[in-house]
Backbone bond lengths (Angstrom), bond angles and torsions (degrees), N, CA, C in turn:
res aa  C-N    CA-C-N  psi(-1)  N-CA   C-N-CA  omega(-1)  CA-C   N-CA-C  phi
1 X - - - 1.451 - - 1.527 108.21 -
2 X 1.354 106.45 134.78 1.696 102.34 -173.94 1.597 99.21 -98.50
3 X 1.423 105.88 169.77 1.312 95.98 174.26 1.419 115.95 -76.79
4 X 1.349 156.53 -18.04 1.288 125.87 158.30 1.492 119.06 -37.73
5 X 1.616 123.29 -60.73 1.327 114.17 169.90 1.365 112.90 -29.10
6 X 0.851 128.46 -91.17 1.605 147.39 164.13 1.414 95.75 24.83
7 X 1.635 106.38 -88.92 0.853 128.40 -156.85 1.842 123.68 -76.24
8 X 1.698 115.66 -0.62 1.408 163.57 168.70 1.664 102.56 -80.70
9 X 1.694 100.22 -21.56 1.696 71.22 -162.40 1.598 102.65 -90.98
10 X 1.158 119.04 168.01 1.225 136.62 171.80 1.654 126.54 -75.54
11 X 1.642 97.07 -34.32 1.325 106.48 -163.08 1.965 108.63 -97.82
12 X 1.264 119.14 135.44 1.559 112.64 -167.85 1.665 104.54 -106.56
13 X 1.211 132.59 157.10 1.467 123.47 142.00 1.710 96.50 -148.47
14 X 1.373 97.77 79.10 1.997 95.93 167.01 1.014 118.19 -75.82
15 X 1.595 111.32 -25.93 1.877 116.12 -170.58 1.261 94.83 -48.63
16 X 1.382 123.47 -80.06 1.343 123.76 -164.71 1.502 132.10 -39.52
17 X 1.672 108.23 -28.68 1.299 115.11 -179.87 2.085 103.03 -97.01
18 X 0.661 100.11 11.34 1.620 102.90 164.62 1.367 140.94 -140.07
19 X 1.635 75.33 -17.76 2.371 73.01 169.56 1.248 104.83 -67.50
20 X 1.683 92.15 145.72 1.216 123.16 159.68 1.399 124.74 -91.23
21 X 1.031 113.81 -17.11 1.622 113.34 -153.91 1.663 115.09 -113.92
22 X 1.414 98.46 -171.01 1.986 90.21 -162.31 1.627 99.55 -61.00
23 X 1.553 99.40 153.31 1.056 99.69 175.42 2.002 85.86 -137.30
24 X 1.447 93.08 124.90 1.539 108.76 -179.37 1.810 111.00 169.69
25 X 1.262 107.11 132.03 1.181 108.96 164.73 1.623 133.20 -64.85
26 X 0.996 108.56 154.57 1.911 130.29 -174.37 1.368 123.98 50.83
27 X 1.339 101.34 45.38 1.768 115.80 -166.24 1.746 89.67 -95.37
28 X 1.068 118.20 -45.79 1.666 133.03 -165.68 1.936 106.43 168.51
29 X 1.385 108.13 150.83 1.269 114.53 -171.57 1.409 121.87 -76.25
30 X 1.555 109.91 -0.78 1.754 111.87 163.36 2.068 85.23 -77.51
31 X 0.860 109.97 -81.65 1.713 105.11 -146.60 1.968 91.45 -52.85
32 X 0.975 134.68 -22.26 1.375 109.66 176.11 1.259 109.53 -89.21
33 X 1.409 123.87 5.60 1.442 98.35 164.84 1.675 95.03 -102.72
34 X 1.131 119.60 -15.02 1.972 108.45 171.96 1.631 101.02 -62.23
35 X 1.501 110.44 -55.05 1.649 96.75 173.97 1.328 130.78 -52.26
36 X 1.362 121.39 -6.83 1.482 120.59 -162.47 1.706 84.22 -102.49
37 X 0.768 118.89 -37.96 1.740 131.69 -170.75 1.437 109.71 -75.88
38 X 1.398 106.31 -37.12 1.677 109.36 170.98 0.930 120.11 -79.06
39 X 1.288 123.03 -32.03 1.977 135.41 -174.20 1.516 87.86 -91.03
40 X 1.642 150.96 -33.73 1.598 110.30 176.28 0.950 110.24 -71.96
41 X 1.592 113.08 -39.14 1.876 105.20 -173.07 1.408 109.89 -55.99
42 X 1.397 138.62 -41.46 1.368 149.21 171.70 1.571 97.44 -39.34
43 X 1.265 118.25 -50.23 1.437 120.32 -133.08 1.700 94.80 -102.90
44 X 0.941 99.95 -42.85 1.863 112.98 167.44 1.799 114.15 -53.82
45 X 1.547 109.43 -16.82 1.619 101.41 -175.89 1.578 119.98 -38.31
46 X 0.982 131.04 150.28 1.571 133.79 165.13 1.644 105.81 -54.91
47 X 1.408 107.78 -54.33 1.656 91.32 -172.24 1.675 128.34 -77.11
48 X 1.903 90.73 -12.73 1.382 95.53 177.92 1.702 108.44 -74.15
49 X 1.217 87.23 -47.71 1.950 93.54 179.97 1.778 111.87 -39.73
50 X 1.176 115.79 -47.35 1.671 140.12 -171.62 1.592 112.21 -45.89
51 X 1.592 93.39 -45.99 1.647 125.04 -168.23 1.653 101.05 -71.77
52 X 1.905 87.78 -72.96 1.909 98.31 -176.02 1.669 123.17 -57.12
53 X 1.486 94.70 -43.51 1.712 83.96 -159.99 1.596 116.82 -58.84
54 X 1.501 115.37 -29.42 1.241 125.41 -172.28 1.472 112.63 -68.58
55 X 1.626 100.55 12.58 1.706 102.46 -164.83 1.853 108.04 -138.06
56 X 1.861 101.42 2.95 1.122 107.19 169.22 1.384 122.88 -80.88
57 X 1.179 143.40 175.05 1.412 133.43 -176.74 1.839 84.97 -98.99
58 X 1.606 108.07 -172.36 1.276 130.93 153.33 1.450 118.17 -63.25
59 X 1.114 138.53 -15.37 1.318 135.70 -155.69 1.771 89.13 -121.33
60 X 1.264 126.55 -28.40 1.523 125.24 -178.96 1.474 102.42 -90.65
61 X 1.289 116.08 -26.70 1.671 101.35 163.94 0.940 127.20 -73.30
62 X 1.704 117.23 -32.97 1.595 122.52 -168.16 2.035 95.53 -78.94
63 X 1.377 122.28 -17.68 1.479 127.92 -166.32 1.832 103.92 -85.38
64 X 1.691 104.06 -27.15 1.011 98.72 -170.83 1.663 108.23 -89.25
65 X 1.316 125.34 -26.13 1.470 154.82 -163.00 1.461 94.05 -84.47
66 X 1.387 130.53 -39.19 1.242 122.05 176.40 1.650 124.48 -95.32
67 X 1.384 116.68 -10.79 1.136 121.21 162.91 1.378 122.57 -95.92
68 X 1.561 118.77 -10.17 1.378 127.35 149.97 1.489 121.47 -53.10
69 X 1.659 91.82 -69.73 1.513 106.57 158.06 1.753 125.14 -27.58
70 X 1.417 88.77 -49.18 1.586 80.99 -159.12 1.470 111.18 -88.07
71 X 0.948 110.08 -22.18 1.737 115.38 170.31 1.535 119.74 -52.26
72 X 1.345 87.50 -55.71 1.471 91.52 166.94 1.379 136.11 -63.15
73 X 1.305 114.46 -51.61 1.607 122.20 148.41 2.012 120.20 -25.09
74 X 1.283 93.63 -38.14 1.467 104.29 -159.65 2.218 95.77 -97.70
75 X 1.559 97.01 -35.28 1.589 94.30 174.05 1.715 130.20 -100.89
76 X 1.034 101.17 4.66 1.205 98.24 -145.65 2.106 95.60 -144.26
77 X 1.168 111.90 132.56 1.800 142.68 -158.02 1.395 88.88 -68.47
78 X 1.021 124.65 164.62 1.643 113.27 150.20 1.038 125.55 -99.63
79 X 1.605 132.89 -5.62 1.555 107.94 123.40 1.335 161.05 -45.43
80 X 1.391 78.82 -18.78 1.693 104.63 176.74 1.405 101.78 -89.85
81 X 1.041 125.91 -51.92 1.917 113.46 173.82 1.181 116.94 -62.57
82 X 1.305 132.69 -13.77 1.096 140.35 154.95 1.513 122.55 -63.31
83 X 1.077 124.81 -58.17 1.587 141.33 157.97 1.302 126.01 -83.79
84 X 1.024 150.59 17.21 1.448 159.42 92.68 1.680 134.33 -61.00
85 X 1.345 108.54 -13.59 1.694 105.86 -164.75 1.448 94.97 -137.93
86 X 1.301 135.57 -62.83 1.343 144.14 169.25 1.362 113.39 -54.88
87 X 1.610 123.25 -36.25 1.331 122.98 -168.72 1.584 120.86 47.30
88 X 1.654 96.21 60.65 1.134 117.47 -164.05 1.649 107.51 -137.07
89 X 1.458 125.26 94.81 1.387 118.78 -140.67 1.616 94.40 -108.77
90 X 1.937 111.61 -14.50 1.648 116.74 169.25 1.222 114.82 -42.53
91 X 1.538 111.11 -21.86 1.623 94.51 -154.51 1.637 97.22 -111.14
């Protein structure tokens, strides 16, 4: 990827490439929400995705697709899923 791409893309994960700090659950609700933020960006990688998904069943995709889904449904405006998730700023 050259840097024009790079810099073209839409999609960010800096958390991961700059925290410093603990990363672990039930310490207090600042560091579990940095862990929750550090483990998707972790967990979202291209090569990790490549590896896992081909190794989920049907029932762990449809579990993961609906609790993606539904969070968002449940947090998030529909402008805001539009302009945060779609990267879709028309609407």
């Amino acid at each position: 990827m050259n840097s024009k791409q790079i810099s073209d893309s839409v999609h960010t994960h800096d958390f991961v490439e700059t925290h410093q700090g603990f990363v672990g659950f039930g310490l207090d609700r600042k560091s579990d929400e940095e862990t929750i933020l550090y483990y998707l960006q972790k967990f979202s990688d291209d090569a990790l995705m490549r590896e896992l998904i081909p190794r989920l069943s049907d029932l762990e995709l449809e579990e993961i697709f609906s609790l993606v889904t539904g969070l968002m449904k449940k947090h998030l405006s529909e402008p805001e899923y539009h302009r945060l998730f779609l990267k879709d700023n028309a609407h």
